[in-house]
C-alpha positions as CSV (number, residue, x, y, z in Angstrom):
1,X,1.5,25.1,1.5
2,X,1.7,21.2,1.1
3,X,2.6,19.8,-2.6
4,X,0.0,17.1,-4.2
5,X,-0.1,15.6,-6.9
6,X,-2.0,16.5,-9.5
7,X,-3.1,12.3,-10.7
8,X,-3.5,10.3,-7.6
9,X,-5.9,8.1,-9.2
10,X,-5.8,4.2,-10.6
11,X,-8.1,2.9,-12.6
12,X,-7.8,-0.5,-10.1
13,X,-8.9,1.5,-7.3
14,X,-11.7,4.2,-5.9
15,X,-10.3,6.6,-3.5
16,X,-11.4,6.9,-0.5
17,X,-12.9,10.3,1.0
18,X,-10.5,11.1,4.3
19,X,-12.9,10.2,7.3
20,X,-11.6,8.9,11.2
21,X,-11.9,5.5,9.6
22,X,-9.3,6.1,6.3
23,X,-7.3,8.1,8.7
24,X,-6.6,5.2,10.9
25,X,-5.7,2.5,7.8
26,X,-3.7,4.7,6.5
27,X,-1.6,5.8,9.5
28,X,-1.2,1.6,10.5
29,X,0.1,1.5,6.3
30,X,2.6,4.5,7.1
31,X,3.7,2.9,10.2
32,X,5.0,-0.2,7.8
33,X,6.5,2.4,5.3
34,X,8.5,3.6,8.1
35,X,9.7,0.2,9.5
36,X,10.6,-0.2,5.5
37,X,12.8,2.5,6.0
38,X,14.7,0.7,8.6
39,X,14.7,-2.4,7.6
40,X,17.4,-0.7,4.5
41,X,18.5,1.6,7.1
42,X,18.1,4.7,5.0
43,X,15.3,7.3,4.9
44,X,12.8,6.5,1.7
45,X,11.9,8.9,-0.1
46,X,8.4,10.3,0.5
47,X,5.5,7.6,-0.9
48,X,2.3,9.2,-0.7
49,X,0.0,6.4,0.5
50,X,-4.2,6.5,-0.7
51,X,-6.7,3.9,1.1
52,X,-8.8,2.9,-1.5
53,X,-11.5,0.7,-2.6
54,X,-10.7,-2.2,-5.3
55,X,-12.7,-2.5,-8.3
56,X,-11.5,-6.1,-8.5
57,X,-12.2,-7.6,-4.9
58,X,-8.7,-9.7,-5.0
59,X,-7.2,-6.7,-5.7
60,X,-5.0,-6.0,-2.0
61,X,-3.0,-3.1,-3.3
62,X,-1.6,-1.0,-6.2
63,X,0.9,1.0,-7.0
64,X,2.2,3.5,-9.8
65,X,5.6,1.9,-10.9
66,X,8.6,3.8,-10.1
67,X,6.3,7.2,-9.2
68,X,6.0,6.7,-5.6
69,X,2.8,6.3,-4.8
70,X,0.5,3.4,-3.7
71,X,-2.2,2.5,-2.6
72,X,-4.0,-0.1,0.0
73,X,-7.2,-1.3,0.4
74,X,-9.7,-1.5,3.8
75,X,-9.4,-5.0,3.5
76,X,-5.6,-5.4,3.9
77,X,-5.6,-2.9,6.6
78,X,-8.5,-4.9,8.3
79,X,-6.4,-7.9,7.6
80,X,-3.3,-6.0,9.6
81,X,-0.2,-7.6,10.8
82,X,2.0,-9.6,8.5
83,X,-0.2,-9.3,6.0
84,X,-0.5,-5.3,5.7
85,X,3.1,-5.3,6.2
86,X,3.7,-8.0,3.1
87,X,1.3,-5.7,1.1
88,X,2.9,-2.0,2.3
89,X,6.4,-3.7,1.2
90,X,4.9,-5.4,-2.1
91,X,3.8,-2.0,-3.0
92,X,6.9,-0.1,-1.9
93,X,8.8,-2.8,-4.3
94,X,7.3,-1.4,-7.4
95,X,6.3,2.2,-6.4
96,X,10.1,3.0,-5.4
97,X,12.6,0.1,-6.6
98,X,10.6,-0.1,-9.7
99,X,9.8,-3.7,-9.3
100,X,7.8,-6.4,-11.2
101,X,6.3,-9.1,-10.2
102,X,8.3,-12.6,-9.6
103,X,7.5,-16.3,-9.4
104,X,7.8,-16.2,-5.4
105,X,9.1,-14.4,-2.3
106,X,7.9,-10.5,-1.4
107,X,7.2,-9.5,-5.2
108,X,5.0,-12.6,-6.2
109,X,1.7,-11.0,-7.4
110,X,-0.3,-13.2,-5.3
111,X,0.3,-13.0,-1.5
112,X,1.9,-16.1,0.3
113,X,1.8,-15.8,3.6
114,X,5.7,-14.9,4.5
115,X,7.7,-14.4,8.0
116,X,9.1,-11.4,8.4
117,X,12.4,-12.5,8.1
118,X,11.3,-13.2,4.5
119,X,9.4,-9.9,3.8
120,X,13.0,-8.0,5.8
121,X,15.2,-9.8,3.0
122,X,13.3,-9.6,0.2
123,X,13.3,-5.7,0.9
124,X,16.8,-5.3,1.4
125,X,18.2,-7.1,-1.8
126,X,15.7,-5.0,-3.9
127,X,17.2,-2.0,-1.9
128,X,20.7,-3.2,-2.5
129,X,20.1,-3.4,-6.3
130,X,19.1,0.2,-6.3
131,X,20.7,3.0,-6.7
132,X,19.8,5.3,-3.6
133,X,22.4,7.3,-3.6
134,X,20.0,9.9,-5.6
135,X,18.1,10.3,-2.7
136,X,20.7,11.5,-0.4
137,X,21.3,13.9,-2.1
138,X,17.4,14.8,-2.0
């Protein structure tokens, strides 16, 4: 039987119910946790990934620092490319390296738009500040 999590709620963000439509956001937002995984060339621990509504409009994603667990809106999805991939690496920032917001580059709290060279090593020198040994060992 598959593990959840007891709170997978935010108070920044409504759920979404799991219909055809959430389905397919959030399978483009796990295609971009997976290309995060190579990017550092190590498997990432598992980041369990909610489409869900904002409460504030401007509100693109969110994430639960440190616990693993994020989530996107229908709007960045809609949005797709660089931009869902900038948010799906924003996110993966705090939810797994445990990172704040900074003045510029992949962490800045509003979204820029960035190359992906940019968003690739931003994403690495989080990865190479963190310890990830603990998850080999996983």
């Amino acid at each position: 039987m598959r593990r959840t999590r007891k709170n997978t709620n935010t108070p920044h963000m409504v759920n979404r119910k799991m219909d055809d439509e959430t389905f397919a956001m959030r399978k483009q937002v796990m295609t971009f946790v997976r290309e995060a995984s190579d990017v550092i060339g190590v498997r990432l621990p598992r980041v369990e990934v909610r489409i869900a509504d904002p409460v504030n409009r401007s509100t693109l994603g969110c994430a639960r620092m440190g616990d693993r667990v994020i989530w996107i809106s229908p709007f960045s999805c809609k949005e797709g490319g660089l931009h869902l991939r900038h948010c799906v690496f924003h996110e993966l920032g705090h939810a797994i390296f445990n990172k704040r917001h900074t003045t510029h580059g992949l962490m800045a709290p509003v979204l820029k738009s960035t190359s992906k060279f940019t968003q690739d090593t931003d994403f690495r020198a989080m990865a190479t500040i963190h310890n990830m040994d603990e998850w080999a060992a996983a």
